[in-house]
N, C-alpha and C positions, 0 to 999 in steps of 0.2 A: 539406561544410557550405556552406552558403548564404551569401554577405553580407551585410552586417545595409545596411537604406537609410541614406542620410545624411540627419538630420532636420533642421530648420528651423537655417538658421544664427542664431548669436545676436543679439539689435542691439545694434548699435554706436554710442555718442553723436556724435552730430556738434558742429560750433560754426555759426553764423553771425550776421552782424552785426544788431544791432537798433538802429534811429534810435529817440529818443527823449529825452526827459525824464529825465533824472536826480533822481529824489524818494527822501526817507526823509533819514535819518541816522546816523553811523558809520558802523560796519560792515553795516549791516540797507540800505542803499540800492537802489533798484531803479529800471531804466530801462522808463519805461511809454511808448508810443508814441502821440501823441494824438490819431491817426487811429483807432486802436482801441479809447480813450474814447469817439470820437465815436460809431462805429459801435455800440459796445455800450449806447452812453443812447438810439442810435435804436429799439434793438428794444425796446425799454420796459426794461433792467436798472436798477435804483435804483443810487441813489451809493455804497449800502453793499454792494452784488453786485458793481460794477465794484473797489471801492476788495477788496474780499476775493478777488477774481479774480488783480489784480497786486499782492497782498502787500501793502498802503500802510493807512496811516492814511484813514479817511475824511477828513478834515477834512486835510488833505494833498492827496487828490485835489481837494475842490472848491477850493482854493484854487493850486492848479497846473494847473488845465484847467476851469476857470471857462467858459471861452469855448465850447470842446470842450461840455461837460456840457449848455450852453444853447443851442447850435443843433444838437445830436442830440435834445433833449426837442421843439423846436420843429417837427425833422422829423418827428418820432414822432406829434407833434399833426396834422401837415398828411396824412401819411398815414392816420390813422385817419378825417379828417374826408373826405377825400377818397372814400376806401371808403364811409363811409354814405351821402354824398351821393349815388353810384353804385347805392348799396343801395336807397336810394329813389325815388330817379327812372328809373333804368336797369331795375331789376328791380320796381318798383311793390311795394316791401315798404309796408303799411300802419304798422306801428308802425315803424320806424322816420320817415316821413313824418309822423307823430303827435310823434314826441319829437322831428326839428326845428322843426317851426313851433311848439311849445309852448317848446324852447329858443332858437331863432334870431328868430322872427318875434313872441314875447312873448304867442302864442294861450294860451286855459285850455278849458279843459273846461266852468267853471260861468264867467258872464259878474261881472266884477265892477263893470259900471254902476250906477252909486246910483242912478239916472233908472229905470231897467229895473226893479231889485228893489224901489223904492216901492209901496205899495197904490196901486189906482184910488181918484180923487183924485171920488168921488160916496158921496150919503148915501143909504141906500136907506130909504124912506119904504110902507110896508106899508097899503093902505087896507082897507076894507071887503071888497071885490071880490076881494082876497088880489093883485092885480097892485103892481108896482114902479114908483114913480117916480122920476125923476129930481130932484132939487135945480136949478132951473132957476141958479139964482145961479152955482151951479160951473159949470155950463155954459158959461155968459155970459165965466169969467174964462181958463176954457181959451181962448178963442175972439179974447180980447184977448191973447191972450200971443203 
């Protein structure tokens, strides 16, 4: 008779030590690390993914890593802007070059000058001959202006 192989040993729990925060109450507390708040608000997880991630009350988390939560959302911010700006300038993406200068630079699409969108400022005057003329008077006040 053959031996049988020996299969996958089973795992075993280990211990090791975690720095952190102590949050919660009673019995239900839990040590959250606030290196690992920070990192998880940088990858874009909301306050209620992180706070469900390490067991906690949301409103526990932002109020025990406040600082954490707001300079991981600020890196989050500086990374993504950093990629468009790269996206646009570096690789000549059109729309994205279209939605910063319409968001950064305050450009539109259709121009909002009141000066621009006015009628011409002439009366058209239709004679016999079926030709146009001018209003000499407007003329005269453009010219003063």
């Amino acid at each position: 008779m053959e031996k049988a192989k020996p299969g996958p040993k089973p795992k075993q729990l280990k211990s090791k030590e975690i720095f952190g925060i102590e949050v919660g109450r009673g019995d239900m507390k839990e040590i959250v690390p606030p290196e690992d708040v920070y990192k998880l608000k940088a990858i874009g997880c909301t306050n209620a993914e992180i706070a469900a991630f390490f067991g906690v009350n949301q409103d526990t988390l932002q109020r025990n890593f406040k600082s954490e939560l707001a300079k991981g959302l600020e890196w989050s911010k500086i990374r993504l802007r950093k990629a468009m700006y790269e996206n646009a300038c570096d690789n000549m993406h059109a729309a994205v070059q279209i939605f910063l200068a319409k968001n950064i630079l305050g450009m539109s699409d259709s121009p909002v000058d009141a000066e621009a969108n006015s009628p011409l400022p002439w009366v058209e005057n239709e004679d016999e001959n079926n030709t146009i003329e001018i209003e000499e008077d407007i003329l005269d006040e453009e010219e003063t202006q």
